[in-house]
C-alpha positions as CSV (number, residue, x, y, z in Angstrom):
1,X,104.4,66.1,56.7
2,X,108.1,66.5,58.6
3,X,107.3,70.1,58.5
4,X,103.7,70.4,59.7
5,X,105.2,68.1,62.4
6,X,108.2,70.4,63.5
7,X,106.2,73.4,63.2
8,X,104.2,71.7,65.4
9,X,106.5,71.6,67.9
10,X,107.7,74.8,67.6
11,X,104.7,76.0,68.4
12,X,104.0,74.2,71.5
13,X,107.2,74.7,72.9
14,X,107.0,78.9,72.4
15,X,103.6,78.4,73.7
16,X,104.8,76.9,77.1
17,X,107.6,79.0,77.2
18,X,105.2,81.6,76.6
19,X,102.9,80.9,79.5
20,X,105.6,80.3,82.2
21,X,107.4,83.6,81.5
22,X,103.6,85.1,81.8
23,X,103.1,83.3,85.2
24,X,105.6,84.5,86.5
25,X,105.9,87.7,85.6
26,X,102.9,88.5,87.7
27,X,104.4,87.3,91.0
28,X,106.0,90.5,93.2
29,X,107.9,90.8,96.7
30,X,105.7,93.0,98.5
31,X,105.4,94.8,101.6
32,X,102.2,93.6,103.6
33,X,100.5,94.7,106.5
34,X,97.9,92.4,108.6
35,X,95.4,94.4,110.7
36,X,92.9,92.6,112.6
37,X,89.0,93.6,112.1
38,X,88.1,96.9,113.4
39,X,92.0,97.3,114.5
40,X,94.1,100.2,113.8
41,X,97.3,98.7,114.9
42,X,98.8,96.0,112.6
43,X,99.7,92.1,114.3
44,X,102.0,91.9,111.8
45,X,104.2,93.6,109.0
46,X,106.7,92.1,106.6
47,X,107.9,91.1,103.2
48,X,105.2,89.0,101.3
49,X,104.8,87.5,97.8
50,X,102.0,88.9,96.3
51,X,100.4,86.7,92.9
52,X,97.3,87.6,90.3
53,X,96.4,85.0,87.9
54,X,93.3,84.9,85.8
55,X,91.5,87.3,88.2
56,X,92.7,84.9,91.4
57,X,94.7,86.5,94.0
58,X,97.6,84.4,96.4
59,X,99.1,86.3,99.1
60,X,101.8,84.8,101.1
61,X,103.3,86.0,104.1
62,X,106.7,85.6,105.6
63,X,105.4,83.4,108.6
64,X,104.2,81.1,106.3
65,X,100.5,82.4,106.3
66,X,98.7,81.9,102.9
67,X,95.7,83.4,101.4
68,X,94.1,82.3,98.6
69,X,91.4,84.5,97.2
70,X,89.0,83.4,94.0
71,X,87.0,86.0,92.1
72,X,83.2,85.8,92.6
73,X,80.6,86.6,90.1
74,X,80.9,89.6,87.6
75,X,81.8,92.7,89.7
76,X,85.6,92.8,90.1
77,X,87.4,93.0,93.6
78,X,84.2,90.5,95.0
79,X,86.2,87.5,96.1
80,X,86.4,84.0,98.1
81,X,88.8,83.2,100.4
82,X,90.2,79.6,100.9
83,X,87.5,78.8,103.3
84,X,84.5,79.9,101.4
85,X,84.0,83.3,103.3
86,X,83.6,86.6,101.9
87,X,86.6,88.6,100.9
88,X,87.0,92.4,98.8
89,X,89.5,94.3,97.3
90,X,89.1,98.1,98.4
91,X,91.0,101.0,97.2
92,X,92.4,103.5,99.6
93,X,96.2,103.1,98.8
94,X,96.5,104.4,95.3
95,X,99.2,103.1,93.6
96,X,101.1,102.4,96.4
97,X,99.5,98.9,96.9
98,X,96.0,97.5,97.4
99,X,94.1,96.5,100.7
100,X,92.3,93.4,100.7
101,X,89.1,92.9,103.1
102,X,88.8,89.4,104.5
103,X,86.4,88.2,107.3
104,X,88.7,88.3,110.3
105,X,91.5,90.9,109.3
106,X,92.9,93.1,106.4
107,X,95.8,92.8,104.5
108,X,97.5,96.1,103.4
109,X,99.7,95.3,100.3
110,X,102.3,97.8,99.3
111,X,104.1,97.4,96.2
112,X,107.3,99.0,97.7
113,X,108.9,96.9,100.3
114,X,110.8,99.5,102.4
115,X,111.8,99.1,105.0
116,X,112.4,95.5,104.5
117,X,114.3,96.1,101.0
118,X,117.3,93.5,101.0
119,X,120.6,94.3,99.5
């Protein structure tokens, strides 16, 4: 019974260990770009934190700006933003990043964070 008990254990410890090592690892510096709808010209540019759990999508900027983006229905990039409206991944960058289409602006994430890369 001591054993069952301890392996027990064992395994809920690895598991937890397990899944915050997993969380984590899917949480990047990025470098993100804000362009207002219909605008060529970005408001904003700067180091973000980019996150991707279980198909849901967090990006935070450096002023503090958070979007929070839940995946809708079966067709992948279809999302929801934080206050119910419409959002979409599109490609366009490659592997250079992602751009994310939300009802007021875009968000250009790149995965390489020149020229903001701190030493």
């Amino acid at each position: 019974m001591k054993f069952a008990n301890l392996f027990l254990a064992i395994a809920v410890v690895s598991a937890f260990f397990g899944f915050v090592t997993t969380v984590k690892a899917d949480t990047i510096k990025a470098r993100c770009d804000v362009y207002p709808k219909g605008e060529d010209r970005a408001t904003s540019s700067g180091l973000c934190t980019f996150s991707q759990r279980q198909g849901a999508v967090s990006i935070q900027l450096e002023n503090g700006q958070c979007y929070d983006l839940l995946p809708v229905g079966d067709r992948l990039g279809n999302y929801q933003d934080q206050n119910g409206r419409p959002a979409y991944r599109q490609a366009g960058l490659s592997d250079n990043g992602q751009i994310y289409r939300l009802a007021n602006e875009s968000i250009y994430v790149y995965w390489d964070t020149e020229p903001y890369r701190q030493n």
